[in-house]
KOLMIKOL-197709 format. One record per residue: z, y, x of N, C-alpha, C in turn; residue in one letter. Coordinates in steps of 0.001 Angstrom, whole numbers, padded with zeros to 6 digits, always signed. Example, Ala and Ser with C-alpha at 12.3 -4.5 7.8 and 13.67 -1.06 7.14 Angstrom:
// KOLMIKOL-197709
+007800-005690+013190+007800-004500+012300+007800-003300+013200A +007080-002250+012850+007140-001060+013670+007870+000030+012900S 
//
This chain:
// KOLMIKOL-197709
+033458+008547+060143+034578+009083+059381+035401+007932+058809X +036958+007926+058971+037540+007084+058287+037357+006862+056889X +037243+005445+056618+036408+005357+054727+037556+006012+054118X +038991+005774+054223+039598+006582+053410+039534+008278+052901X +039127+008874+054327+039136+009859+054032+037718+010353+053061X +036480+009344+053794+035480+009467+052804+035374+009065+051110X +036710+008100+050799+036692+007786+049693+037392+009438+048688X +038383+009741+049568+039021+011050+048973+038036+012325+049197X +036829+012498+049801+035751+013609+049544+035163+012721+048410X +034741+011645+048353+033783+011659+047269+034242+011242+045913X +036117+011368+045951+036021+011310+044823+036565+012966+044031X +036895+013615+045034+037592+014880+045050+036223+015714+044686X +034844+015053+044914+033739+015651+044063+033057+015392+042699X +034037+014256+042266+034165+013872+041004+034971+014884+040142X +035671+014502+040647+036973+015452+039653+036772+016774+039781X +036429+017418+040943+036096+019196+040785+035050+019115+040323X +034066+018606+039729+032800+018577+038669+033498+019036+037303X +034827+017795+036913+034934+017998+035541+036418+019163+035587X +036936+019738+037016+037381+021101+036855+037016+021777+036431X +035676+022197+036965+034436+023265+036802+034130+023209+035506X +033984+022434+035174+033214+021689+033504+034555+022307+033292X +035856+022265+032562+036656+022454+032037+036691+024023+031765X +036691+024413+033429+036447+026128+034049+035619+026798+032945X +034235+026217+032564+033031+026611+031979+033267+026573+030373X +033860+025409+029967+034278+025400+028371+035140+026577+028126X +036220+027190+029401+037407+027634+028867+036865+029623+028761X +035081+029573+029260+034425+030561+028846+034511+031309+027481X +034275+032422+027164+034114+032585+025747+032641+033190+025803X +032067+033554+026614+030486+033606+026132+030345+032267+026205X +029022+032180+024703+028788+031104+024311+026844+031101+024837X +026498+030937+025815+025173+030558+026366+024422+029714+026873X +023186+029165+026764+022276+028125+026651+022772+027769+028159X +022823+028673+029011+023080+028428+030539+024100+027699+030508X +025236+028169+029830+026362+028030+030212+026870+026362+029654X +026057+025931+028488+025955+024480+027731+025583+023939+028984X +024308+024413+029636+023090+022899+030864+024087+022681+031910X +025198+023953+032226+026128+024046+033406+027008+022661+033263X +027668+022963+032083+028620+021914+031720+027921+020855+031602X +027048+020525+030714+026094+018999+031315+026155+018342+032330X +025425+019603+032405+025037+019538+034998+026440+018623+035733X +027304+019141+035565+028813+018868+035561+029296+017786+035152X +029235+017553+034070+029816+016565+033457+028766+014925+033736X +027478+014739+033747+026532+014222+034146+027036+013891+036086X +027011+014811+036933+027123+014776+038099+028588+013806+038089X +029854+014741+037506+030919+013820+037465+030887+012363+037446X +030452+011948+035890+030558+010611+035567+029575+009727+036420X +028099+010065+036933+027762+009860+038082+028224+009117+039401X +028880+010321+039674+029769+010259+041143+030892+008809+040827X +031344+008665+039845+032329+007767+039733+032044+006456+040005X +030861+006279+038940+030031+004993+038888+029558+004707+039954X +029052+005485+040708+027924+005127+042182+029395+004605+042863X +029959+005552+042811+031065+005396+043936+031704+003951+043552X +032069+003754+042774+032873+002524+042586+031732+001285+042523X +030588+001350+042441+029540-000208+042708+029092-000049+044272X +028762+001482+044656+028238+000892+045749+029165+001212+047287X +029968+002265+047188+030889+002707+048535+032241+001608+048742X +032164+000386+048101+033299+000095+048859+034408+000524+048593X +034981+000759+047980+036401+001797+047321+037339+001216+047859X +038080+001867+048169+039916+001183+048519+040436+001406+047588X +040275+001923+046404+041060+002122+045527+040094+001271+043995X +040211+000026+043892+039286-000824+042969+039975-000588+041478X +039160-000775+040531+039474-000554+039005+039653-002069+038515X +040622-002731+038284+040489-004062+038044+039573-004760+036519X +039099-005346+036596+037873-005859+035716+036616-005126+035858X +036225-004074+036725+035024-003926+037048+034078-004415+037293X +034220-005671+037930+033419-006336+038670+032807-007125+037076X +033471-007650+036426+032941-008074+034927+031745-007142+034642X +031683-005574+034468+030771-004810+034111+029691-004124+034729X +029679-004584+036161+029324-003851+037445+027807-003895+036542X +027035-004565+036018+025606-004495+035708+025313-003622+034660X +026418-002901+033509+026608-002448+032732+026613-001185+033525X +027628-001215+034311+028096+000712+034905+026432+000922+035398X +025968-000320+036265+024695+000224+037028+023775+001176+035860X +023236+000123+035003+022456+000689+033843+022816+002262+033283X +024404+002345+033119+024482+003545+032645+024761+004341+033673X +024665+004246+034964+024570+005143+036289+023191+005694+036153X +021958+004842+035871+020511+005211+036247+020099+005777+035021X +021061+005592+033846+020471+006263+032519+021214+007935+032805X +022341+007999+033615+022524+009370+033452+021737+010107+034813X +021213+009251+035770+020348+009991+036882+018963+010143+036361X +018656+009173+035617+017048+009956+034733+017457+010975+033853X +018782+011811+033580+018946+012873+032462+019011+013960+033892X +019877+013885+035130+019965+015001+036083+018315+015836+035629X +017124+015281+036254+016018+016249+036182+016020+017043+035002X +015720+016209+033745+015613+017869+032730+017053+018027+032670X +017796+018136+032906+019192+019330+032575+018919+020232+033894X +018540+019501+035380+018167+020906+035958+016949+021328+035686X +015902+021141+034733+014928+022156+034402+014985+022741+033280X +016028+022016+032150+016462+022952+031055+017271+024479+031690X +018208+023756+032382+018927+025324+033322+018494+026179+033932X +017044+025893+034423+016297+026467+035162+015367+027612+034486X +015076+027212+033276+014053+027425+031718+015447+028883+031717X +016674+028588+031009+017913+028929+031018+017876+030531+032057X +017852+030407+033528+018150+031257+033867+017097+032093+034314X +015447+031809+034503+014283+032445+034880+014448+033559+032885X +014102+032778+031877+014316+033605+030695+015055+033177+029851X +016270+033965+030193+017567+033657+029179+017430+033940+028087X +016754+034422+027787+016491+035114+026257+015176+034455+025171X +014541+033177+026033+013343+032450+025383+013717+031494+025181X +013453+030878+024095+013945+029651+023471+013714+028921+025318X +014400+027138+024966+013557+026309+025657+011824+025604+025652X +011537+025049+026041+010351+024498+026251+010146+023743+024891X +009313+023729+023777+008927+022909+022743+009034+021538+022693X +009820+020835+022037+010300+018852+022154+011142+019153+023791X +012181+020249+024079+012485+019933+025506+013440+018450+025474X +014393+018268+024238+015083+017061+024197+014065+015891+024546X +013158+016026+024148+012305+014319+024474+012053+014481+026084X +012470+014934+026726+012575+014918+028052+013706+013633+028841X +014819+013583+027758+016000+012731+027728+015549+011505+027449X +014615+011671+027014+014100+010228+026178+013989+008758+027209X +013462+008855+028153+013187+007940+029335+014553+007046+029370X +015495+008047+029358+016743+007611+030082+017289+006807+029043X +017235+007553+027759+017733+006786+026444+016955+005204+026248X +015894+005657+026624+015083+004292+026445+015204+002935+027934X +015487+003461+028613+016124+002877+029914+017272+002431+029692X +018029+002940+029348+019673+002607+028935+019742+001324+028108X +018779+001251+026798+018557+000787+025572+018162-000543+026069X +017129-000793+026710+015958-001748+027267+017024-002805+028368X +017975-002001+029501+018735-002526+030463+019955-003128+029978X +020822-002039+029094+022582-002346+029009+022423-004093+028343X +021692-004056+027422+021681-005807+026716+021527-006632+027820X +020503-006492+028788+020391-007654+029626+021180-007496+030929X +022235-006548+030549+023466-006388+032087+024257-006908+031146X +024812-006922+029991+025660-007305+029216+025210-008897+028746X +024253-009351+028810+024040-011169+028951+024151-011538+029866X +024178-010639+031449+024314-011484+032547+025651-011229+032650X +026907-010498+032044+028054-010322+032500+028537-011428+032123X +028136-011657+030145+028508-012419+030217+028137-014035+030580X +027275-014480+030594+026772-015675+030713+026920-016056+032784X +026808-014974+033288+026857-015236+035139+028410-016409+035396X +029635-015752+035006+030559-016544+034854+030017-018188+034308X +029472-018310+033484+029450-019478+033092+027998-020488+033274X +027413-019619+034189+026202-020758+034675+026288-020408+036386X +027344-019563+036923+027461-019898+038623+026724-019410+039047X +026552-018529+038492+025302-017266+038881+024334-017155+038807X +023751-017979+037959+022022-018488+037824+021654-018205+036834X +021817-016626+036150+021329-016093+034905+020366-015411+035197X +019662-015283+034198+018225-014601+034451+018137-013981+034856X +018763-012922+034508+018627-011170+034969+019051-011351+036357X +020030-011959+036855+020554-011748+037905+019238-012066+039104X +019178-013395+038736+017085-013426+039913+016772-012727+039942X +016570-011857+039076+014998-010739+039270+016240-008806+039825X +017594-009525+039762+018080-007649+039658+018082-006986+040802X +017506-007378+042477+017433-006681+043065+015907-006216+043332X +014664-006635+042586+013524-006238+042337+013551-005058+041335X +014894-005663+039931+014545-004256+039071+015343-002973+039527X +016234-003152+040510+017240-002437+041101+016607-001258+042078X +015503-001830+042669+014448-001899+043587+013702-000355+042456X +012966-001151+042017+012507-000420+041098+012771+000847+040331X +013822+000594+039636+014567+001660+039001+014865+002809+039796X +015350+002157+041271+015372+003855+042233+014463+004535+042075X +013061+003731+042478+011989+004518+042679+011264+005521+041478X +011500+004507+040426+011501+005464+039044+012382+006785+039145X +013544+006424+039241+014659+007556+038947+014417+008614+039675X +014042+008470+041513+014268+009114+042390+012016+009832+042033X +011614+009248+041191+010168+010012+040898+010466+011182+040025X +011418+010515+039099+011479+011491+037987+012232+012714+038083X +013510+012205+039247+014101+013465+039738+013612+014592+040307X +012828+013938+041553+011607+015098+042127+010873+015803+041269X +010090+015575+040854+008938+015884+039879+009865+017131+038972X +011053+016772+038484+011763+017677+037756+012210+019136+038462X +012494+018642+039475+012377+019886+040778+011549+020497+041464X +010576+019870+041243+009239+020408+041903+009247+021215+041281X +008950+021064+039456+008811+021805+038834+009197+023415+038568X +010888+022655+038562+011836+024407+038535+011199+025238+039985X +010887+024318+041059+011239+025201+042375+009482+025990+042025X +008545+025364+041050+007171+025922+041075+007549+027531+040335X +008690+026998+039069+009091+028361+038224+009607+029353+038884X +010469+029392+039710+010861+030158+040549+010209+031217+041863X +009159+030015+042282+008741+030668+043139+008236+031967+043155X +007812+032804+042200+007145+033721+042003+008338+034726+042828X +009208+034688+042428+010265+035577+042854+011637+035321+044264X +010894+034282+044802+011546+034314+046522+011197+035052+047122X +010578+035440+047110+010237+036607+048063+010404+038289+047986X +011137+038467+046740+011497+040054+046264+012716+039913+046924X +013053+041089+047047+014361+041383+048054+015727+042243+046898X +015005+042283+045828+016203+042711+045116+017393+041967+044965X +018518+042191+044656+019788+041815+044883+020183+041125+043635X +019311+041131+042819+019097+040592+041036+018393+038854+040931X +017545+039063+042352+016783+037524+042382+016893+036939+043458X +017973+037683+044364+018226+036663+045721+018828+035400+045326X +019684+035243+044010+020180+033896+043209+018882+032533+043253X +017864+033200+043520+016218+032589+043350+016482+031757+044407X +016632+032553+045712+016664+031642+047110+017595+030529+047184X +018596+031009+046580+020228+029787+046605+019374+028619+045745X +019120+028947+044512+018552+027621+043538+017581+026916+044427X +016631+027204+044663+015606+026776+045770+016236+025658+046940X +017027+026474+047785+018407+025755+048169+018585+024799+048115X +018922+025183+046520+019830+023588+045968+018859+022403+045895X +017878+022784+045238+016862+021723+044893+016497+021226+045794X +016092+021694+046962+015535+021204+047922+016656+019990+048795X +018155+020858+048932+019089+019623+049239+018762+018610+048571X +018994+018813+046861+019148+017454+046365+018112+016456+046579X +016876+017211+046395+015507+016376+046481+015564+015534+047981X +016005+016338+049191+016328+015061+050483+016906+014503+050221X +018132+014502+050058+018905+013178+049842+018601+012168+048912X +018221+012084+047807+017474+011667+046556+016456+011124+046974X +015522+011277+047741+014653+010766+048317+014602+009719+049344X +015659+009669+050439+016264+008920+050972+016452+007599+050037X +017058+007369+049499+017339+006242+048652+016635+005362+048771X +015465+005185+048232+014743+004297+048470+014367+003401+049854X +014265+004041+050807+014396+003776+052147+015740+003248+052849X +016790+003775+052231+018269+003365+052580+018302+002088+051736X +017754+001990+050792+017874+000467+050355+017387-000623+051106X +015998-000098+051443+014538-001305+051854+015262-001476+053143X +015552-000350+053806+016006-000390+055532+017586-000917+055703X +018058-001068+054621+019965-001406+054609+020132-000158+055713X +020270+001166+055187+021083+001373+056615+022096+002045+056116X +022281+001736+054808+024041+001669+054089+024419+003704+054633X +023306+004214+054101+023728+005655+054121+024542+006440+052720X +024456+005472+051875+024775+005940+050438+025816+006814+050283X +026577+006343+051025+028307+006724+051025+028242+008371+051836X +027644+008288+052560+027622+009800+053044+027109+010822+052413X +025715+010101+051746+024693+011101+050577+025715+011374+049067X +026910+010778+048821+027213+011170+047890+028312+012171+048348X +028780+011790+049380+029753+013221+049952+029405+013929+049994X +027877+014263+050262+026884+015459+050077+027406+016208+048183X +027264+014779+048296+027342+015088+045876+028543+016255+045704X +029170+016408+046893+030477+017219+046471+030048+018974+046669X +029535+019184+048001+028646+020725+048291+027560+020891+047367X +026818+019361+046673+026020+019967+045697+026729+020615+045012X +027680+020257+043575+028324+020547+043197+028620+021869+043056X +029219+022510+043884+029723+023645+044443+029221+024493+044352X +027830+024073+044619+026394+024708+044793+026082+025252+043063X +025908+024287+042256+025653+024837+040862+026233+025373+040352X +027654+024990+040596+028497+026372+039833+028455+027457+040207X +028489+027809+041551+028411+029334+042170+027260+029961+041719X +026075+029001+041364+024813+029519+040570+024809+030184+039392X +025283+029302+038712+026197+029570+037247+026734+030709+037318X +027930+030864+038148+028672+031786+038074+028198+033539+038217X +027544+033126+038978+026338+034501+039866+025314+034569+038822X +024515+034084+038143+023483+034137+037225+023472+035283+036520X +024261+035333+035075+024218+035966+034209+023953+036921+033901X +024305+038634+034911+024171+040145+034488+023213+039998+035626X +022683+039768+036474+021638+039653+037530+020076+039223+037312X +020380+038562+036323+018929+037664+036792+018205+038082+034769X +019144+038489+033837+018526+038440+032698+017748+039660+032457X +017723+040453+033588+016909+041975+033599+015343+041572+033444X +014882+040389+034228+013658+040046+034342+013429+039573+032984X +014203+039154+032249+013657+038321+030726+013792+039833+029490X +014309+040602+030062+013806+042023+028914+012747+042294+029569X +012607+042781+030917+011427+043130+031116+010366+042503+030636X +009949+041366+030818+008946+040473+029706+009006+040800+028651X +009882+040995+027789+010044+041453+026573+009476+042799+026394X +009780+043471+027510+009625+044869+026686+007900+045259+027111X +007202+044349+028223+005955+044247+028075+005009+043576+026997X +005757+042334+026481+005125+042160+025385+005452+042806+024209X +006158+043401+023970+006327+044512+022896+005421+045700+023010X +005220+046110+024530+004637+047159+024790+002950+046860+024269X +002771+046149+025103+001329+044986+024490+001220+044999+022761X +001771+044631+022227+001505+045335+020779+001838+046413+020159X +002655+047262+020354+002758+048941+020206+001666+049091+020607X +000545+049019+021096-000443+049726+022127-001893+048958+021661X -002014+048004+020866-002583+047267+020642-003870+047980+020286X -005285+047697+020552-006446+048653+019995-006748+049832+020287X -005821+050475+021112-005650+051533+022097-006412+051122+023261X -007072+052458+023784-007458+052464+025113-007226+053717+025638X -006107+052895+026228-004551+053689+026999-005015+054337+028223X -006138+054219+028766-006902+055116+029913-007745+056331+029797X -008024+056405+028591-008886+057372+027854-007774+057847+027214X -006507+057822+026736-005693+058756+026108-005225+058979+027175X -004834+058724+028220-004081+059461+029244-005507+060404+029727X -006906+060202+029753-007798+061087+030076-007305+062233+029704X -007490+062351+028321-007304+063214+027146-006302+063957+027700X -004726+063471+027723-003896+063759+027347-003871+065142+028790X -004345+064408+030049-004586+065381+031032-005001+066511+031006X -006281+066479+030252-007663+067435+029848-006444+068378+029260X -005852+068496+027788-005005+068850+027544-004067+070155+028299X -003430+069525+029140-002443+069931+030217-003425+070509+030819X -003956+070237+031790-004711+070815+032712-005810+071693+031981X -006547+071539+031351-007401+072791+031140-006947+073807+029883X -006414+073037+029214-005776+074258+027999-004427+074139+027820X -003834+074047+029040-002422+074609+029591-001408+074626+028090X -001608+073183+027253-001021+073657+025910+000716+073662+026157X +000999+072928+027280+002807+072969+027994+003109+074454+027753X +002369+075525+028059+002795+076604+027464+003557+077366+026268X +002836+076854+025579+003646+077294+024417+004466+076078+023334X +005118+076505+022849+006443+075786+021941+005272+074200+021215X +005917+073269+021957+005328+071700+021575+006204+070902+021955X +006026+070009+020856+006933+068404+020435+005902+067539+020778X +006612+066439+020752+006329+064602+021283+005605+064464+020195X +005703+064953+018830+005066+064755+017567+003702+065586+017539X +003996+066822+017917+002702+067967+017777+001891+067232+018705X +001952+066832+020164+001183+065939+021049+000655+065144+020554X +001365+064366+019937+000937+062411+019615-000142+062959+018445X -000111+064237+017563-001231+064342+016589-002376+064939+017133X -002238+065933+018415-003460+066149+018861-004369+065249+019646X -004142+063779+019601-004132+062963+020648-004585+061719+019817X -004074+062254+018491-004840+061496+017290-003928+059882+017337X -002555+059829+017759-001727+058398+018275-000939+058596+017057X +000158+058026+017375+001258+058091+016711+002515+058309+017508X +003991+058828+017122+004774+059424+018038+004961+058215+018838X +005320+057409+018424+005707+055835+019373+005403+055836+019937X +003870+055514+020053+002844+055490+020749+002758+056326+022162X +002658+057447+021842+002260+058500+022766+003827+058576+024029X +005135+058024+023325+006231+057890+023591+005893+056525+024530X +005547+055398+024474+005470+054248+025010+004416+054484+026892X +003579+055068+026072+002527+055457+027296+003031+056163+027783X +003938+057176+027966+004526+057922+028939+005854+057176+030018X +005976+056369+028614+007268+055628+029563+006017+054852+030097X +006069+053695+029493+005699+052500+030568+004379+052757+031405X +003067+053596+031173+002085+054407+032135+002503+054757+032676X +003014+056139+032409+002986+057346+033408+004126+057511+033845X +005543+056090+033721+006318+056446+034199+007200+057495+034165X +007236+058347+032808+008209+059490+032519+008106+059696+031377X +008775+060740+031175+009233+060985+029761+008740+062745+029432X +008545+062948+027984+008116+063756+027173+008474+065049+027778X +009747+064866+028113+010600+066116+028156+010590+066102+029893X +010596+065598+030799+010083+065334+032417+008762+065928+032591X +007711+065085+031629+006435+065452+031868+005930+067060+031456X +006666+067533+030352+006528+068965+030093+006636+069590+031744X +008168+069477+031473+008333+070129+032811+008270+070267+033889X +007576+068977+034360+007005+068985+036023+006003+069915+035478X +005158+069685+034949+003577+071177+034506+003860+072134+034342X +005140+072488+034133+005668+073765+033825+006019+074268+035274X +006754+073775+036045+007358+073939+037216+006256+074023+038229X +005451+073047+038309+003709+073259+039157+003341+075053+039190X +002884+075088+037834+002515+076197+037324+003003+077129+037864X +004529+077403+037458+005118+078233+038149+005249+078844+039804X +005366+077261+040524+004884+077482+041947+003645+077846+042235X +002518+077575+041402+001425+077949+041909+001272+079739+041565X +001570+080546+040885+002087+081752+040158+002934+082387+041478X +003714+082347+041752+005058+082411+042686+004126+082654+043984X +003351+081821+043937+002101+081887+045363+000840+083054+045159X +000409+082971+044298-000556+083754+043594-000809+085419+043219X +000568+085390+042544+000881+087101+041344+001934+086890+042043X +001956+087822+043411+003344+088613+043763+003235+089970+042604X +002693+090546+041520+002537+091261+040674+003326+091004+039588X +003667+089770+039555+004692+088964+038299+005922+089162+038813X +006635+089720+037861+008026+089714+037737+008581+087821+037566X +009906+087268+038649+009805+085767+038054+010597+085518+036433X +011052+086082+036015+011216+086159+034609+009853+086309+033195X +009188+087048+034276+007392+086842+033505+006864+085871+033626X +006940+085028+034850+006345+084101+035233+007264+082937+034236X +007942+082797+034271+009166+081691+033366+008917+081649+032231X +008636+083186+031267+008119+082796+029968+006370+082708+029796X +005471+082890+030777+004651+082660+030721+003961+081392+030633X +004811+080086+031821+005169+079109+031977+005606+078019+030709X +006000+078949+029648+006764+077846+028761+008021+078028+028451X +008959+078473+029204+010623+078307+029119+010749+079541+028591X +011931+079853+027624+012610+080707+026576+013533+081144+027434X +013883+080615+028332+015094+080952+028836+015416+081077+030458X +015690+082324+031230+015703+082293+032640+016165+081281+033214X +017956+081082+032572+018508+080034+033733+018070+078529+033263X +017022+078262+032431+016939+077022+032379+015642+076431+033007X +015391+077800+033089+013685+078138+034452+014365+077950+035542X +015170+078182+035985+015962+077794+037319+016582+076920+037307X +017259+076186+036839+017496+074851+036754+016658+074053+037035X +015390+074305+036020+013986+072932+036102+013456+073153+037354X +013223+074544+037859+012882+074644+038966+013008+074038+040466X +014385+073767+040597+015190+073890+041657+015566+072772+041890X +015452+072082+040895+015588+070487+040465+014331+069814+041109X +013540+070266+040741+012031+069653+041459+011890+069719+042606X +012172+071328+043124+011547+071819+044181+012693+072108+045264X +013866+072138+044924+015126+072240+045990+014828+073434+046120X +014460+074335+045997+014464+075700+045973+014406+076344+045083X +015326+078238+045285+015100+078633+043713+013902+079446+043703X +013094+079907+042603+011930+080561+042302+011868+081804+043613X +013213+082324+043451+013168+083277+044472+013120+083415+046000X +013520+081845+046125+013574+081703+047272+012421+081451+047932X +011468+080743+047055+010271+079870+047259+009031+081295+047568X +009461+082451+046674+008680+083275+046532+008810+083934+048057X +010092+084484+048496+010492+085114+049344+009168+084159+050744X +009759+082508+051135+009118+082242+052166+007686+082448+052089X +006935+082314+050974+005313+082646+050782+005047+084143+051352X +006089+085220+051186+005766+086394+051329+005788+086270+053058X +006866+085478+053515+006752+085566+055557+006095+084946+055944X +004828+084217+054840+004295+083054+055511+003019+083979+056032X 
//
C-alpha cells in the first residue's frame, strides 16, 4: 500500500476515536459504560498518534519531536498498560451494569502510573543530555533492551486483561438470544486485539517492520468498540436484574423449604379442591402458614405463574374433567361448582386454555 495512503488510514483512526469520544460525551445518559467507552477512545486515540509518529515513518513530521521521541515512547507504554483494565472495567460495565466495579478496580492503573513515573525522568535526561554527549547517555545504551522489554510487559498485561473479560463472558456465547449475541462481537474484538498485540514482540526481534499495518488494524478496532457501546445498553442489562431479582429472591425465601410448601400447596388443590370456593393470595399464604410475599414469590419464580393463572388453570382442569364425566351437569353448574361466579368469565378462562368453548368440548366427548 502506498505509505501515504497508509499514513491517512492510520491517522483517520486517530481522529474518529476522539469523534466517537466527542459522539459519547454529547450523550445525556450518564453511565459507568458509557465513562470506560470514552476512556477506551480517548486512550486508543492519543495512542494511535504517538505510535504513529515514533514508529511509521510519517510524511507528515511534527517539528521538535525528535527532542522528545523518549518521552512520547514512555507515555505511549504508560497509556498501553491502562488499555487492559479499561477493557475489563467495560467489560465488569456491560456483563453487570448495575454492580458496582471490582473492589481497588483503580489500582489496576497503577502499573502504568508507576511505569510512567520510573521511565519519563530517564527519557527526559537522555533528551536532554544525548545532544550534548553525541549520543553516549546512559539510558540510551541500555533503550533497546528496555524497549525490548517493556513490549513484553505491556503486550503480558494486555493479554491477561483479555483473557480475563473473554473468561467473563464466556458463559453466555453460546445462548442464541438476541440480548447476548453482543457477547460474540466482544469476544471478536478481544481476540483481534490480542493477535495483533501479540505479534509485537516478534515484529521487533524478527524486524519485519509490520507495525504500520497492525495499527491500521487500530482503526476497525476502533469501530469495533463503539458499535459495542452503542448496541450494549437495553440488551444486555436484562441479565444484571435477573441476578438481582434471584438474589432478592434468595432472601425473601430464606429458611423456607420451598419444596415442601409447594408439596403442601398441591395437597391443597388437589385433594381438598380449596380453588373452589371464594380465596385470596392472603387466605392461601395463611393456610400455608408463609407470608403473602412469600407465597407470591414461589409462584412466580417456582412455579412459574401467578395467583390468579394458577387458580384458574385448576379451575379450568376441573371443569374439563366434569364436561367428560357428568353429562348430568348443566355447564353453568359445572362453572359455579368449579369456582367462577360468573358464566361468561367461565368461558373466557375456559377457551383461553383450551381453544375450545365448554360446549364445544362437551359436544366432541359426546361423538367420541
Amino acid at each position: 500500500m502506498v505509505t501515504g495512503i497508509k499514513d491517512i488510514f492510520i491517522i483517520f483512526g486517530s481522529l474518529f476515536a476522539f469523534v466517537l469520544m466527542i459522539g459519547k460525551l454529547a450523550e445525556r445518559n450518564r453511565t459507568r459504560e458509557r465513562t470506560l467507552t470514552i476512556l477506551i477512545l480517548f486512550n486508543i486515540g492519543i495512542y494511535q498518534l504517538i505510535s504513529y509518529t515514533l514508529y511509521c515513518n510519517p510524511v507528515i513530521t511534527i517539528p521538535g519531536t525528535e527532542k522528545w521521541t523518549y518521552i512520547l515512547e514512555a507515555a505511549g507504554f504508560m497509556l498501553f498498560l491502562m488499555h487492559g483494565p479499561l477493557h475489563y472495567g467495560y467489560c465488569n460495565s456491560v456483563v453487570s451494569p448495575l454492580s458496582p466495579l471490582p473492589k481497588h478496580y483503580w489500582l489496576n492503573f497503577l502499573p502504568g502510573i508507576l511505569y510512567a513515573m520510573s521511565y519519563i525522568p530517564f527519557a527526559y535526561m537522555s533528551s536532554i543530555m544525548a545532544p550534548a554527549s553525541e549520543g553516549t547517555a546512559l539510558f540510551l545504551k541500555w533503550h533497546d533492551k528496555i524497549y525490548l522489554l517493556s513490549i513484553i510487559l505491556t503486550v503480558i498485561s494486555y493479554d491477561s486483561y483479555l483473557l480475563i473479560c473473554i473468561k467473563k463472558i464466556f458463559p453466555y456465547l453460546n445462548m442464541s438470544s438476541d440480548r447476548i449475541k453482543i457477547f460474540n462481537v466482544m469476544a471478536g474484538v478481544y481476540i483481534f486485539g490480542m493477535t495483533f498485540v501479540s505479534f509485537w514482540p516478534i515484529d521487533i526481534l524478527l524486524n519485519l517492520n509490520f507495525t504500520g499495518k497492525a495499527r491500521m488494524a487500530t482503526s476497525f478496532y476502533i469501530i469495533m468498540i463503539y458499535a459495542i457501546s452503542c448496541r450494549y445498553p437495553e440488551r444486555i442489562i436484562l441479565l444484571d436484574s435477573e441476578a438481582r431479582k434471584k438474589k432478592y429472591l434468595n432472601t425473601q425465601l430464606q429458611g423456607l423449604n420451598v419444596d415442601e410448601i409447594i408439596r403442601e400447596l398441591d395437597s391443597l388443590m388437589r385433594n381438598k379442591k380449596i380453588y373452589k370456593g371464594r380465596i385470596t393470595l392472603q387466605d392461601l399464604a395463611i393456610l400455608l402458614n408463609i407470608r403473602q410475599h412469600q407465597l407470591s414469590e414461589i409462584l412466580n419464580s417456582y412455579m412459574k405463574t401467578t395467583f390468579y393463572s394458577y387458580i384458574n388453570d385448576l379451575r379450568v382442569e376441573e371443569a374439563g374433567n366434569l364436561l367428560h364425566t357428568r353429562s348430568d351437569l348443566k355447564i353453568i353448574e359445572i362453572a359455579f361448582d368449579v369456582g367462577y361466579d360468573s358464566l361468561s368469565v367461565f368461558y373466557k378462562e375456559f377457551k383461553k386454555r383450551t381453544g375450545l368453548s365448554p360446549a364445544k368440548l362437551r359436544n366432541q366427548n359426546l361423538h367420541q
